[in-house]
C-alpha positions in Angstrom: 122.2 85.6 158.3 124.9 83.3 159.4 124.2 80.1 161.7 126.2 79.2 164.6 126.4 75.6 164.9 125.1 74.3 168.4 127.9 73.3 171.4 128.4 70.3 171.6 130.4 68.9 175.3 132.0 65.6 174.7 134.8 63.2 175.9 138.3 64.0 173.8 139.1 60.5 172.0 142.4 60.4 170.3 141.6 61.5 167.4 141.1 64.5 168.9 145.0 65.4 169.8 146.1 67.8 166.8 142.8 69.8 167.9 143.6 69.7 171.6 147.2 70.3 171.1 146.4 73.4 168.9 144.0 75.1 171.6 146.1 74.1 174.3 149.0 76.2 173.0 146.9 79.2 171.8 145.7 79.4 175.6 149.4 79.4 176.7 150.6 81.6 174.4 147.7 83.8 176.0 148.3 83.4 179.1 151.5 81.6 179.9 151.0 82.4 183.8 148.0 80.1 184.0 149.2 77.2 183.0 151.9 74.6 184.4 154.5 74.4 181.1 155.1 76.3 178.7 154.2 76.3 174.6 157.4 75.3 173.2 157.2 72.0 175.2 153.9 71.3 174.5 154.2 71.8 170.8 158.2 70.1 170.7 156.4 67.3 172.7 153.2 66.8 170.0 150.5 65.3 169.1 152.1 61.5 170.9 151.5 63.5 174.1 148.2 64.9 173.4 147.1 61.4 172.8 148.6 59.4 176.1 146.3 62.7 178.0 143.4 61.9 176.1 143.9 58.0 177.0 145.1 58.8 180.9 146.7 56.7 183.2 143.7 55.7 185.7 140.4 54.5 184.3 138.3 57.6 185.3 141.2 60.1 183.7 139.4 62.1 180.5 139.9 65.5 178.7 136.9 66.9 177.8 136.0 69.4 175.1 133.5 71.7 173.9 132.7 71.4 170.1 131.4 74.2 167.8 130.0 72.3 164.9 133.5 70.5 164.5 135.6 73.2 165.6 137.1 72.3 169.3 136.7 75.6 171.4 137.2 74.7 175.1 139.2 71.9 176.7 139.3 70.6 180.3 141.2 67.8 181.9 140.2 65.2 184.7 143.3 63.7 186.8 142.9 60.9 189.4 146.2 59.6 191.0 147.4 56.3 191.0 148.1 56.1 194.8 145.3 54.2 197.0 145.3 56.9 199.4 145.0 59.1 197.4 142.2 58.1 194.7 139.6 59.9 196.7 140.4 63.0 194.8 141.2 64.1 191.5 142.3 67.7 190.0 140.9 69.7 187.6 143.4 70.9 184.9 144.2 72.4 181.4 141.3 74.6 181.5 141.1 76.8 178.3 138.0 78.5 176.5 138.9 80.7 172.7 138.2 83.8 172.8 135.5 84.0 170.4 133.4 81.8 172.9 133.5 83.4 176.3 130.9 85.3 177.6 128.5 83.1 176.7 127.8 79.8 178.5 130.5 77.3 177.0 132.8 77.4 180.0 130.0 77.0 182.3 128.5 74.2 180.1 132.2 72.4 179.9 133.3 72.9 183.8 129.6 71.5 184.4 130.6 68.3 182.6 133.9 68.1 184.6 131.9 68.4 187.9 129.2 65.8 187.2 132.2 63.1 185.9 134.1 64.2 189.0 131.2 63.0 191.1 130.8 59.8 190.0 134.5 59.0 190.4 135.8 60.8 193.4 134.9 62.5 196.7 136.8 65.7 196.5 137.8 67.6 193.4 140.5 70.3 193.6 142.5 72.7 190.7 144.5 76.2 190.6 143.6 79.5 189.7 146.1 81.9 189.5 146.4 84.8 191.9 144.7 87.9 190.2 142.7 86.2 187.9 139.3 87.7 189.6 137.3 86.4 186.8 138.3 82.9 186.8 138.0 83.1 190.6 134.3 84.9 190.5 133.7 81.8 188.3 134.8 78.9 190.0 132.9 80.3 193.3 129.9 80.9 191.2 129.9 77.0 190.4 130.4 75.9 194.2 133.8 76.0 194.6 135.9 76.4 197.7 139.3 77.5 198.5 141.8 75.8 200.8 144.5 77.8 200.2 147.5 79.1 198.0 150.6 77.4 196.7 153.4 80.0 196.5 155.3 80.6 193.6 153.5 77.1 192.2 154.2 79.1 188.9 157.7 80.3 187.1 157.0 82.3 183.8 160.0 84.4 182.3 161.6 84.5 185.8 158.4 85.7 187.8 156.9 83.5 190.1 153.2 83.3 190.1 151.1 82.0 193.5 148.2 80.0 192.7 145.2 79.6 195.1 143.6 76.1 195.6 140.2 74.7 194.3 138.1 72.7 196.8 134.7 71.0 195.6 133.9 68.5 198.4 130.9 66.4 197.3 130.7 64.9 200.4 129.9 68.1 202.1 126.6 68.3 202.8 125.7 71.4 200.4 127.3 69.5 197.6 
């Protein structure tokens, strides 16, 4: 009988980087069209990058990841900008889960972590899904989020364009 170590959802440190910079790529090289550059940068960039995303620029920044045993499995990024007018709201980004873990509750588990950080930081949380990914869409809905509309062509893989639609998670809504 094997044993499958438990999940574990934590704050990346920098130690972290070779980990996230490995799963990062495997998720673009899977599916280039959700994601905002492409593998070759990210790996010519390395582990140097990885680490200034892990440390952020603003003080609520963070990557999160989900740990199985001490394997990293899902990552998820946290972005507040710099601008006054603008730290109100922050974006959700670099969200990847390995194949061997979906289906279950990991992404859930991670995104969960991402919303409850998000709250204590910010008033409105906002990311990208890419048009015609149903089940990422069925997913972000299912966890309370809204749309506000679609960026057009926000995406250019191998010459295609790719329209992305825009996350909304207003926790000063009163159903948030």
């Amino acid at each position: 009988m094997t044993t499958v170590a438990p999940l574990a959802i934590r704050q990346l440190v920098e130690a972290d980087a070779p980990a996230f910079l490995a799963l990062r790529v495997a998720g673009i090289l899977e599916n280039p069209s959700y994601f905002g550059s492409p593998a070759a940068e990210e790996e010519a960039a390395g582990v140097a990058l990885f680490e200034s995303r892990i440390r952020g620029s603003q003080e609520a920044d963070a990557v999160f990841g989900a740990f199985r045993g001490d394997a990293l499995v899902a990552i998820a990024g946290f972005f507040r900008p710099a601008s006054g007018t603008m730290k109100h709201r922050a974006t959700l980004w670099g969200v990847y889960v390995a194949p061997e873990e979906r289906g279950g509750d990991t992404a859930e588990r991670l995104i969960r972590r991402v919303i409850d950080h998000a709250r204590e930081h910010v008033d409105v949380l906002t990311g990208h899904v890419t048009v015609g990914n149903a089940r990422a869409r069925r997913f972000y809905v299912r966890l309370g989020f809204g749309f506000s509309g679609v960026e057009h062509k926000n995406l250019k893989v191998d010459g295609r364009h790719y329209d992305q639609e825009i996350l909304v998670m207003d926790f000063t809504a009163p159903s948030a």
